[in-house]
SERO-4910 file (N, C-alpha, C, O; in steps of 0.05 Angstrom, whole numbers):
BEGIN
 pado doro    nc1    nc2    nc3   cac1   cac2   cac3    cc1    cc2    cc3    oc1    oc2    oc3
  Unk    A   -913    296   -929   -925    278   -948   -950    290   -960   -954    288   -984
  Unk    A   -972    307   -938   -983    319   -948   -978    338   -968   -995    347   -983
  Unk    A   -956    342   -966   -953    376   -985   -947    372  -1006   -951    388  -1024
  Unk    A   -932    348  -1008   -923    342  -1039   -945    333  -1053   -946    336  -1077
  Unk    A   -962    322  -1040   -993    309  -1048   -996    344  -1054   -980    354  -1069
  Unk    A  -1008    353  -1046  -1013    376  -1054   -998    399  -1076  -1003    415  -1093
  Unk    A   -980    389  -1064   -963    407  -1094   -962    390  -1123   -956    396  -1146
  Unk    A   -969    370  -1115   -970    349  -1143  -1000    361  -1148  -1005    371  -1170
  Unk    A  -1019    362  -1128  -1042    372  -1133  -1053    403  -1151  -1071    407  -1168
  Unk    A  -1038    418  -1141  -1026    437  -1155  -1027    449  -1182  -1041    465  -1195
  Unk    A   -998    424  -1187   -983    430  -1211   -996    410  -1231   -987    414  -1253
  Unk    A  -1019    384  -1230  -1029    370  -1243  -1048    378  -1261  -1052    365  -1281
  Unk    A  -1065    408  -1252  -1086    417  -1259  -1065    439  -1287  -1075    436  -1310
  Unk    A  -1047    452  -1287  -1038    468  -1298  -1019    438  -1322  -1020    445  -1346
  Unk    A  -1009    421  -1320  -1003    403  -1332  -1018    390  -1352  -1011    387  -1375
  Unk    A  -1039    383  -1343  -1061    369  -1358  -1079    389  -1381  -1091    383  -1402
  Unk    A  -1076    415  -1366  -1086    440  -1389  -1069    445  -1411  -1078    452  -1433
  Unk    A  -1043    441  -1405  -1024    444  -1426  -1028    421  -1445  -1030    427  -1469
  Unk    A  -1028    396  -1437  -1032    368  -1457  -1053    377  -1473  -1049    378  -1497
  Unk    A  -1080    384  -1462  -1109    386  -1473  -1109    406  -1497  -1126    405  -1515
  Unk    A  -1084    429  -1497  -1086    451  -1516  -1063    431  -1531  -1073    420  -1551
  Unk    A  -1038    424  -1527  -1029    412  -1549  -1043    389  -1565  -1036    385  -1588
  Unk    A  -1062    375  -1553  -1072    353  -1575  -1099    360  -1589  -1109    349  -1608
  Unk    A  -1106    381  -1574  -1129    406  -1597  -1112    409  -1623  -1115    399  -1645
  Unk    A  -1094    425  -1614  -1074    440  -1638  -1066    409  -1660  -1071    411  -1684
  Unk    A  -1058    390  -1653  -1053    368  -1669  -1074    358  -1687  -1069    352  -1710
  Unk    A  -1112    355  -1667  -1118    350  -1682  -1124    366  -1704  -1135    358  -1724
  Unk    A  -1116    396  -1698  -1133    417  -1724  -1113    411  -1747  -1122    411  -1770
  Unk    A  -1082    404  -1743  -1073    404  -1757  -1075    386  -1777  -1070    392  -1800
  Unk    A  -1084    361  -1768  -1096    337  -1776  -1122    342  -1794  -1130    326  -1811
  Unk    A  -1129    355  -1790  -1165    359  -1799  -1154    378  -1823  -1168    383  -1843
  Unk    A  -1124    390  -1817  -1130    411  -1840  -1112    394  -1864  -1119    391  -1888
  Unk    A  -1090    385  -1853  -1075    363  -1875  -1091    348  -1885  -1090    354  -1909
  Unk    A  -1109    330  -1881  -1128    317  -1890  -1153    330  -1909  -1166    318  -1926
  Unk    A  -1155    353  -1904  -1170    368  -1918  -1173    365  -1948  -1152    364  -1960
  Unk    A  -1196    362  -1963  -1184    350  -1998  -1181    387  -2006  -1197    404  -1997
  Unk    A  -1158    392  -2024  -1160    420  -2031  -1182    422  -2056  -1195    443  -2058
  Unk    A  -1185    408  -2069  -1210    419  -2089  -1220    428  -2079  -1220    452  -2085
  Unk    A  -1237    422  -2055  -1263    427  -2032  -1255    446  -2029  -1274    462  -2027
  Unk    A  -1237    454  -2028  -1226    479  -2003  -1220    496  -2028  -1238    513  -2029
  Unk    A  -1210    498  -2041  -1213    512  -2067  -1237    526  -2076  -1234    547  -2088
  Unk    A  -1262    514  -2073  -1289    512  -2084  -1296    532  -2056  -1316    546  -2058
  Unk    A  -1287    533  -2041  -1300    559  -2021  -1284    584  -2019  -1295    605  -2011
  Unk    A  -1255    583  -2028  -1243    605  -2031  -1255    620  -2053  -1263    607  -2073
  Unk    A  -1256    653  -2051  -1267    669  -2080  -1244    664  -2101  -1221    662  -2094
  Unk    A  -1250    662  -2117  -1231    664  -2145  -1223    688  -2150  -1236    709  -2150
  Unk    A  -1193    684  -2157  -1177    715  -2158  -1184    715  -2188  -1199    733  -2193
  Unk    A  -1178    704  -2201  -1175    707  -2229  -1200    708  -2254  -1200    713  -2278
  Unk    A  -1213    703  -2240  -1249    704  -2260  -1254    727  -2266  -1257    730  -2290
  Unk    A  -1256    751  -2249  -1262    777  -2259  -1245    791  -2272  -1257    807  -2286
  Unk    A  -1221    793  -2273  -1205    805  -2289  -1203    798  -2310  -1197    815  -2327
  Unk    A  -1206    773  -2317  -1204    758  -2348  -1237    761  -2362  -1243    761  -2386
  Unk    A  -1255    764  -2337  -1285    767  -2356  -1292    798  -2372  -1301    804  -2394
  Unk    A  -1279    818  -2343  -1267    851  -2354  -1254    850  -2377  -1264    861  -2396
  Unk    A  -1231    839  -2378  -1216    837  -2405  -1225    832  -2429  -1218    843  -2449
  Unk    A  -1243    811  -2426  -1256    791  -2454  -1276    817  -2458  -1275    826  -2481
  Unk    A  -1292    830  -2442  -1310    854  -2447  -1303    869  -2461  -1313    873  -2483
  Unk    A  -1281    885  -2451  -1263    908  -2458  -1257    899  -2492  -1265    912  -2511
  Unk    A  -1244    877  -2491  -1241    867  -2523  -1256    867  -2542  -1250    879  -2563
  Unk    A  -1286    849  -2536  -1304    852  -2551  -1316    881  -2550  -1337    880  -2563
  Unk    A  -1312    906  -2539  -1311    925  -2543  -1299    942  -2566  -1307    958  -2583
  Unk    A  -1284    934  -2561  -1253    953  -2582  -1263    937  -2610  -1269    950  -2630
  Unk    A  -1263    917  -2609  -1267    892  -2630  -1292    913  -2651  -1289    923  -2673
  Unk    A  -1315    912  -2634  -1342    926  -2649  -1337    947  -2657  -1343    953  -2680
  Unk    A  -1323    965  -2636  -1314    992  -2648  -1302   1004  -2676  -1308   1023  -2691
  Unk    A  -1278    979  -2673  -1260    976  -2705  -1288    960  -2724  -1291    966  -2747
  Unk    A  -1300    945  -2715  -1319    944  -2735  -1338    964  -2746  -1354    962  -2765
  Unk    A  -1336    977  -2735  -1355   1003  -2741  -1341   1024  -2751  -1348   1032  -2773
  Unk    A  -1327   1033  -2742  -1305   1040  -2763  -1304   1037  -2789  -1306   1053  -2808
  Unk    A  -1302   1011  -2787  -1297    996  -2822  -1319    996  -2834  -1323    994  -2859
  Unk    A  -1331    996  -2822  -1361    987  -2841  -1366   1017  -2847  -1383   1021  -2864
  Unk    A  -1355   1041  -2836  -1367   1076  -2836  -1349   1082  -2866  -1358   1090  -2887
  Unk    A  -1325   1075  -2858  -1297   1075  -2876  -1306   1062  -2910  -1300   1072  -2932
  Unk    A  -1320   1038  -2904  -1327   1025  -2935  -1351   1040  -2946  -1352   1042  -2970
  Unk    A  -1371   1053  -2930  -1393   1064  -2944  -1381   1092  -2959  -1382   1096  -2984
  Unk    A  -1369   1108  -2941  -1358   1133  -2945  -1340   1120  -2982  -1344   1131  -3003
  Unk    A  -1325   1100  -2978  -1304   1101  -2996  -1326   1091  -3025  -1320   1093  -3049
  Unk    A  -1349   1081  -3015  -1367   1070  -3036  -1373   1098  -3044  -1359   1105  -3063
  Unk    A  -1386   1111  -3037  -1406   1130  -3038  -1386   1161  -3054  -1397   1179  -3068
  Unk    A  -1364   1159  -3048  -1340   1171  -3058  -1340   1165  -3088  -1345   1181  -3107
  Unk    A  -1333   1139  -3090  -1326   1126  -3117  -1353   1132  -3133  -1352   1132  -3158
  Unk    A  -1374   1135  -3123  -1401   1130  -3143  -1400   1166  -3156  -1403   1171  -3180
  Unk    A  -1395   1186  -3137  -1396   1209  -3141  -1374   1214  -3160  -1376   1227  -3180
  Unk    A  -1353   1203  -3152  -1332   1210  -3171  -1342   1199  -3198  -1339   1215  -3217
  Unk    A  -1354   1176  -3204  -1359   1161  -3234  -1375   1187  -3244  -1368   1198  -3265
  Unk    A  -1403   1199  -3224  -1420   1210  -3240  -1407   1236  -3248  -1413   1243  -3271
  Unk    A  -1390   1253  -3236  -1384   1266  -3242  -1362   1271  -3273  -1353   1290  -3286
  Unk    A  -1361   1236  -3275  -1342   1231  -3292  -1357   1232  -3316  -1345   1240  -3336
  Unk    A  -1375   1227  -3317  -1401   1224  -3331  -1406   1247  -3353  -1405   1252  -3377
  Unk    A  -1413   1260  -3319  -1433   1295  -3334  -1411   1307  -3344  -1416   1324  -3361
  Unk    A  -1377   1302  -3338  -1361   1316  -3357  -1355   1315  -3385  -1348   1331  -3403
  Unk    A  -1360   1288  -3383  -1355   1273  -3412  -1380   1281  -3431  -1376   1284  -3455
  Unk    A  -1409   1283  -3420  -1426   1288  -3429  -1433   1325  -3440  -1442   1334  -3461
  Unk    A  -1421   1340  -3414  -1439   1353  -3427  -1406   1377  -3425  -1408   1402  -3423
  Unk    A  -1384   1364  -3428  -1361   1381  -3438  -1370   1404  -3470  -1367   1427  -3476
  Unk    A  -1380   1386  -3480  -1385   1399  -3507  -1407   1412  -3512  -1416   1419  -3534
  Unk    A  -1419   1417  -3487  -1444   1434  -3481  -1442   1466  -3495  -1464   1472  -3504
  Unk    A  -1421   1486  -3499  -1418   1510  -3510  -1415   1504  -3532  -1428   1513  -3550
  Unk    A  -1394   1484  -3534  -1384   1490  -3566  -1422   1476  -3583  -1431   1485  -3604
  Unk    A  -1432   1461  -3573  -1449   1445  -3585  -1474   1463  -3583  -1495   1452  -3590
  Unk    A  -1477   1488  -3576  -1500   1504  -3575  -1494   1527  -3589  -1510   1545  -3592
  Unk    A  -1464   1528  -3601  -1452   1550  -3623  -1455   1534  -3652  -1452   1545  -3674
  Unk    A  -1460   1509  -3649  -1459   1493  -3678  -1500   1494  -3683  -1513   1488  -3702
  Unk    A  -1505   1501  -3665  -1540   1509  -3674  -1544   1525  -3698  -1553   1519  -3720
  Unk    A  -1534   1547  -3689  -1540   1571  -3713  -1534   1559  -3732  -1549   1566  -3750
  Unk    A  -1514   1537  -3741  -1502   1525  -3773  -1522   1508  -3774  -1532   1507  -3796
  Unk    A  -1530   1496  -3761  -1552   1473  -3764  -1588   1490  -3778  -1603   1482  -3796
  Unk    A  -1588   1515  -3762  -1609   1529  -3780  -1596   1542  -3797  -1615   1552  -3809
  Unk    A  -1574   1550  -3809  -1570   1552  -3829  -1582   1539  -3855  -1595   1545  -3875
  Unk    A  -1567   1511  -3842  -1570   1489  -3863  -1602   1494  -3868  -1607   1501  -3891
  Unk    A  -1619   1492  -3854  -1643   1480  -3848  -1661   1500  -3871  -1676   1492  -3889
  Unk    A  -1651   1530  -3863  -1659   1544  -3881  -1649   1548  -3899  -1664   1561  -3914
  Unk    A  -1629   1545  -3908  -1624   1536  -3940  -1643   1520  -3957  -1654   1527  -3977
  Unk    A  -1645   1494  -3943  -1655   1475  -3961  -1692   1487  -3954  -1710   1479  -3969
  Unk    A  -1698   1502  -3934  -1729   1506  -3943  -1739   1525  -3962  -1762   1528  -3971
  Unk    A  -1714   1542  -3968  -1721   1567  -3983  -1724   1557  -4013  -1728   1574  -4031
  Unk    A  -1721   1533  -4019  -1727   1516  -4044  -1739   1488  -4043  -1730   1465  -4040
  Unk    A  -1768   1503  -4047  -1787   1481  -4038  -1782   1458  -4059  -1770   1459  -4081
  Unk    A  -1795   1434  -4048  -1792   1410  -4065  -1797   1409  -4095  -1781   1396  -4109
  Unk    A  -1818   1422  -4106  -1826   1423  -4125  -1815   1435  -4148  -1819   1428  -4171
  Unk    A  -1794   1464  -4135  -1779   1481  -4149  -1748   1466  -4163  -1735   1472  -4183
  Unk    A  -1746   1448  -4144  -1726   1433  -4149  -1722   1408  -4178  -1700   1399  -4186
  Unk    A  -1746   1404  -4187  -1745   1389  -4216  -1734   1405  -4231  -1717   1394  -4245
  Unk    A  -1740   1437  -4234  -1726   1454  -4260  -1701   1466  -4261  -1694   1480  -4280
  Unk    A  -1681   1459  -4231  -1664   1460  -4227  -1646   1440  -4250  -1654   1420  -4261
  Unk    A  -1621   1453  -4253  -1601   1444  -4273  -1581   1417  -4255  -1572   1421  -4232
  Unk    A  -1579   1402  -4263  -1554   1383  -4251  -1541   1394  -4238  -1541   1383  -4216
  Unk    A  -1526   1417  -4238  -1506   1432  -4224  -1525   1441  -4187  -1515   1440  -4165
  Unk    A  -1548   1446  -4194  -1569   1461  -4178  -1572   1440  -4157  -1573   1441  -4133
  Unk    A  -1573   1417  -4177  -1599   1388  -4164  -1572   1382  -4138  -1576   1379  -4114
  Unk    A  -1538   1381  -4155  -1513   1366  -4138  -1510   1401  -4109  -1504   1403  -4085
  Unk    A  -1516   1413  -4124  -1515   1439  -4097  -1541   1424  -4070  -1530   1419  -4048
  Unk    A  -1554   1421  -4070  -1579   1410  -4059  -1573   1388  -4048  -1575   1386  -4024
  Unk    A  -1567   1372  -4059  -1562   1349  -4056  -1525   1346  -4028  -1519   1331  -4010
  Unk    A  -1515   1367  -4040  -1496   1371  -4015  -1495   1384  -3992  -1482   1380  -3972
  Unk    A  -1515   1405  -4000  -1523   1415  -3961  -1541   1392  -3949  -1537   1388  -3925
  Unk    A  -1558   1378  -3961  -1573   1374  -3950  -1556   1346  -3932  -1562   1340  -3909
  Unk    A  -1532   1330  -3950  -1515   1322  -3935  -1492   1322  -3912  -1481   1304  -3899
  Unk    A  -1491   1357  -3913  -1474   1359  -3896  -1498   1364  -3878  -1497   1346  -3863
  Unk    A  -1516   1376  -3873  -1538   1378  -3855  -1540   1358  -3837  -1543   1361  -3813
  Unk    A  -1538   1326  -3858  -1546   1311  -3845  -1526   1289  -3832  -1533   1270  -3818
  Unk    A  -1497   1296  -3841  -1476   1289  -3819  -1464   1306  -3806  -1440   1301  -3800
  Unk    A  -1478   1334  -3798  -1474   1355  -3780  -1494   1343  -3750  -1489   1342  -3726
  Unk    A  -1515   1337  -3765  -1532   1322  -3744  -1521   1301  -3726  -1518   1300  -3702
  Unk    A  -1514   1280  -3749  -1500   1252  -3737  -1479   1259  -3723  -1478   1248  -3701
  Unk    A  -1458   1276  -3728  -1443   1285  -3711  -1448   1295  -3686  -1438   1283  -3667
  Unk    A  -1464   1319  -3681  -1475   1322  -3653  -1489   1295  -3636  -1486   1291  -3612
  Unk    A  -1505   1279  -3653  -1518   1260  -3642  -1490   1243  -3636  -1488   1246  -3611
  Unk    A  -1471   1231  -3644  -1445   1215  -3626  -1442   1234  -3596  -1438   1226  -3573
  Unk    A  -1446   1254  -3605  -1431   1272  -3579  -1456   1275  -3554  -1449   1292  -3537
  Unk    A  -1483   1262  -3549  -1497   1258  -3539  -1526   1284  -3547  -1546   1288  -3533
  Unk    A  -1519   1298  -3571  -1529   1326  -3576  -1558   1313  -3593  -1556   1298  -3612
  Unk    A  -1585   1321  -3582  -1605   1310  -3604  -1632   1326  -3601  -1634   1341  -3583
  Unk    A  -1655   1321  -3624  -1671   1338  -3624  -1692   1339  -3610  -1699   1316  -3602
  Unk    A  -1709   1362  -3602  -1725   1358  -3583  -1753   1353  -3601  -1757   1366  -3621
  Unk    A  -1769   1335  -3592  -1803   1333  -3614  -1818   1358  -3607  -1827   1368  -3586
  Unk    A  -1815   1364  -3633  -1833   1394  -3632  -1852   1390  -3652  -1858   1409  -3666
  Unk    A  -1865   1364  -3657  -1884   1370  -3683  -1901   1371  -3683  -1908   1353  -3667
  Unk    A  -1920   1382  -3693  -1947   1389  -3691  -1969   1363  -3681  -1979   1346  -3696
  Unk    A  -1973   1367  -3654  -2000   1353  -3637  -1978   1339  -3625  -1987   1316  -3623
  Unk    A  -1950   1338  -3614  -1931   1335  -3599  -1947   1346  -3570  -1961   1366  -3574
  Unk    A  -1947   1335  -3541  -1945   1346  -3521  -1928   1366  -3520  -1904   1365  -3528
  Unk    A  -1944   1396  -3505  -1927   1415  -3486  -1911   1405  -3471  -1920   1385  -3459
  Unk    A  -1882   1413  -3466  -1870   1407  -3443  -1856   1439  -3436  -1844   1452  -3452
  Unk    A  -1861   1446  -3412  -1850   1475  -3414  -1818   1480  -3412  -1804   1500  -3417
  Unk    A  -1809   1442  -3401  -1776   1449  -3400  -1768   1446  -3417  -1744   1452  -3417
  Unk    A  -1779   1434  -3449  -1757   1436  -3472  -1779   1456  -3490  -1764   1472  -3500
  Unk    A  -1798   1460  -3495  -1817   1475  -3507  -1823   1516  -3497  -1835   1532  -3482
  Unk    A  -1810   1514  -3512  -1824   1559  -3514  -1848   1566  -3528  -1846   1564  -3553
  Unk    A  -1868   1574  -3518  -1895   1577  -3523  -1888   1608  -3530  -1876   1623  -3514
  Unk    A  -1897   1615  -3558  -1897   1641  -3567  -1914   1653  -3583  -1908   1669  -3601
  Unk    A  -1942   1644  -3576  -1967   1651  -3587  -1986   1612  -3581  -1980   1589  -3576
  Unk    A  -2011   1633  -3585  -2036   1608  -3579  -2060   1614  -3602  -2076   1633  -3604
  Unk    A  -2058   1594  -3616  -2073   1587  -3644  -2090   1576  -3643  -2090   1562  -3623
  Unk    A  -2113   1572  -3660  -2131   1557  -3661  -2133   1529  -3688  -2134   1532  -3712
  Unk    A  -2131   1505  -3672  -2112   1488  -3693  -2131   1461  -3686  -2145   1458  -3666
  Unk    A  -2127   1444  -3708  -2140   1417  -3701  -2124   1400  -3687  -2130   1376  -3687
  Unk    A  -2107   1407  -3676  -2091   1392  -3651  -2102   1397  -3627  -2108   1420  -3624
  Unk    A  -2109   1374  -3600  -2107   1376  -3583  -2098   1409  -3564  -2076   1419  -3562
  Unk    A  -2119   1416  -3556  -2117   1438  -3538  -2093   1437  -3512  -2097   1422  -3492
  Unk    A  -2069   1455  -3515  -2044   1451  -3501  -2022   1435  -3504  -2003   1433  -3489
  Unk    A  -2027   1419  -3537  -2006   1413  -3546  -1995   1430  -3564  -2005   1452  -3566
  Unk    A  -1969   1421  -3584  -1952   1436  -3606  -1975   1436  -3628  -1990   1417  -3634
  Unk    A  -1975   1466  -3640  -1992   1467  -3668  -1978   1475  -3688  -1982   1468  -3712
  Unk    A  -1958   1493  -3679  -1941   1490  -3707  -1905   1503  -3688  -1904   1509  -3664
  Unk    A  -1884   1502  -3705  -1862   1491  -3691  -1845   1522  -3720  -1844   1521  -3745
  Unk    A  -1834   1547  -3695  -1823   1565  -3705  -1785   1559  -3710  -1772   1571  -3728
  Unk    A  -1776   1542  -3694  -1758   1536  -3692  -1749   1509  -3670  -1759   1502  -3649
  Unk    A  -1731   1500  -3684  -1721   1468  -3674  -1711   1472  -3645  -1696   1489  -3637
  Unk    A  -1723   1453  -3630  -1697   1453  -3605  -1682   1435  -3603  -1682   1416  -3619
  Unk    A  -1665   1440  -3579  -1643   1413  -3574  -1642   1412  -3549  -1652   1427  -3533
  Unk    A  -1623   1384  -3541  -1616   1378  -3509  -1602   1364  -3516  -1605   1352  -3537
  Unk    A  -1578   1362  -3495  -1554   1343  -3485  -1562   1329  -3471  -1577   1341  -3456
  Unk    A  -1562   1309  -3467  -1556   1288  -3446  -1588   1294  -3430  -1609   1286  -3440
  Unk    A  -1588   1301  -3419  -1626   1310  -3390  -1629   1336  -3396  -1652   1344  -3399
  Unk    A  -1607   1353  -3398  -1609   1386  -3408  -1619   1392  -3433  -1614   1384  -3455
  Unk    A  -1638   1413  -3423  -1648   1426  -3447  -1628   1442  -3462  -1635   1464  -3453
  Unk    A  -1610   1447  -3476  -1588   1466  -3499  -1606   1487  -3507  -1599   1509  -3499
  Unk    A  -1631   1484  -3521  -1646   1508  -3532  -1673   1494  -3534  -1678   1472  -3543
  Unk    A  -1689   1512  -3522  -1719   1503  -3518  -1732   1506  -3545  -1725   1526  -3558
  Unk    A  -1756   1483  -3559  -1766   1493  -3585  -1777   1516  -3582  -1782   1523  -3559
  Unk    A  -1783   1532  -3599  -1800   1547  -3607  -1826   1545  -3622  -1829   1543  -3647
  Unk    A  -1849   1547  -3601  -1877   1530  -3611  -1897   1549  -3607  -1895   1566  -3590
  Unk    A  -1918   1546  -3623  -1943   1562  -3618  -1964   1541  -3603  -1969   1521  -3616
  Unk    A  -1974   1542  -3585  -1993   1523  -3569  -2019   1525  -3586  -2029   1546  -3594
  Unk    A  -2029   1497  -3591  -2056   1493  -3598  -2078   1508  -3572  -2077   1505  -3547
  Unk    A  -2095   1522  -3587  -2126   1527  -3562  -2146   1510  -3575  -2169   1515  -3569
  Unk    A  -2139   1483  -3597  -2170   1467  -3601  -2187   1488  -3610  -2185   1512  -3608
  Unk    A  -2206   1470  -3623  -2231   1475  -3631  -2222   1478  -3663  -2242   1473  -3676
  Unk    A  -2204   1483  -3678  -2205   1478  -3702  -2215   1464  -3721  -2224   1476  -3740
  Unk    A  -2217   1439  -3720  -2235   1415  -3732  -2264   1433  -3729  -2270   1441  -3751
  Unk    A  -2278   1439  -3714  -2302   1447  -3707  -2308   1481  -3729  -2322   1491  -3747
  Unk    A  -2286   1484  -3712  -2286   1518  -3725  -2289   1516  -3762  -2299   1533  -3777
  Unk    A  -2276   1491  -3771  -2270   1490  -3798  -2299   1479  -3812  -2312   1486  -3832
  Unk    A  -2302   1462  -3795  -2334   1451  -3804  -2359   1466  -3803  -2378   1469  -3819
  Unk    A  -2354   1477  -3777  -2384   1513  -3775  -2375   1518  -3799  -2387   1501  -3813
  Unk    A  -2358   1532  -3816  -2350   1552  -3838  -2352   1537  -3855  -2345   1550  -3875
  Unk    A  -2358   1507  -3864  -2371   1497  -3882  -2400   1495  -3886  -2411   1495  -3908
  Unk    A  -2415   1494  -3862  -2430   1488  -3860  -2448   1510  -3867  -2469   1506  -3878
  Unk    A  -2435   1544  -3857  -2446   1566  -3865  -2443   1569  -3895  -2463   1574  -3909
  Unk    A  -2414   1564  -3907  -2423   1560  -3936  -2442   1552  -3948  -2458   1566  -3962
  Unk    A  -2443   1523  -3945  -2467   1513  -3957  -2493   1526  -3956  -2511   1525  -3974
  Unk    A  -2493   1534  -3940  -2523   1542  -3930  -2527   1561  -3946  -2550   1566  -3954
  Unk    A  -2503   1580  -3956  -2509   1618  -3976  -2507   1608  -3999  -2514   1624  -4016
  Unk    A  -2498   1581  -4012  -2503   1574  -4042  -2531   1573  -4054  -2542   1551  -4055
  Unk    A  -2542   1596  -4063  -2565   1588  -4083  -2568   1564  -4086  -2548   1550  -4087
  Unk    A  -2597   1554  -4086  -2613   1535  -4093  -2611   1535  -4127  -2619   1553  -4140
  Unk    A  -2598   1508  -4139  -2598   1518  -4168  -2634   1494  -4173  -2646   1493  -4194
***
């Protein structure tokens, strides 16, 4: 009687350990079914946040890139087009640059024709003389108008005109009542195309003091006239 008391004794302690681990295990399972998953959600890391925030990066990447691109691509194609116009320009302009610096010499032709018969000589001229005159001096002057359509025109060379040394040839220095270092008298016409000088004038530079110079030499006159 004892022993079965004892072997119940026993086997009660190893029995009751087994109950105690199965109704642990029940209640975890309990605690975990019950569990709200949002909650439990909210403590797991997120698989999917960094790969989609890498991505959106990477995009707005590429995105700027092609913007820059385009924006390199429109300047270049601007900057293209502007060079091409000007070039379109200076061709159209100054194409007729040779032939229009071989039509000079006819232009002083003309020029000296009509000076080698001064104004005055020209009253005793015959009708025949006056209509000769009267037609160079025409074609002269739609030889002009013609160069002038073609952008071809004259440079100011007239006496008390500013020096300029890029359209002006200085080929002697006079003493003149013009301004010292301007035009005093004008050997030949110049021209320019478009900003280009074609043929620089031909000018003698004022050195001043003329007005003065002319007045001393009156002044010495006066002075050697006998007292009447």
């Amino acid at each position: 009687m004892s022993n079965d008391t004892a072997q119940d004794a026993d086997g009660k302690p190893e029995s009751g350990n087994h109950h105690a681990d199965t109704s642990g295990e029940a209640q975890l399972d309990e605690l975990l079914d019950g569990a709200d998953p949002e909650a439990a959600a909210e403590h797991e890391p997120s698989a999917t946040a960094d790969p989609h925030a890498a991505q959106m990066q990477a995009l707005e990447a590429e995105r700027d890139g092609l913007k820059d691109q385009l924006l390199r691509a429109l300047a270049e194609t601007e900057n293209v087009r502007k060079r091409a116009n000007r070039q379109i320009d200076d061709e159209r302009i100054y194409a007729v640059e040779r032939f229009a610096r071989d039509l000079l010499n006819v232009s002083d032709n003309l020029s000296r024709a009509l000076l080698a018969l001064p104004e005055d000589s020209r009253a005793g001229l015959s009708d025949a003389g006056k209509n000769l005159v009267a037609g160079v001096e025409l074609t002269e002057k739609e030889l002009h108008a013609v160069m002038s359509r073609h952008g071809v025109s004259p440079i100011d060379a007239a006496p008390g005109a500013s020096f300029d040394p890029n359209l002006h040839q200085a080929v002697s220095q006079i003493p003149s009542e013009h301004p010292a270092g301007s035009v005093a008298q004008t050997f030949q016409s110049g021209w320019k195309i478009g900003d280009r000088t074609l043929r620089a004038a031909m000018v003698a530079v004022s050195a001043g003091g003329g007005q003065a110079r002319a007045e001393a030499g009156s002044a010495e006159d006066s002075k050697e006239e006998p007292a009447s």
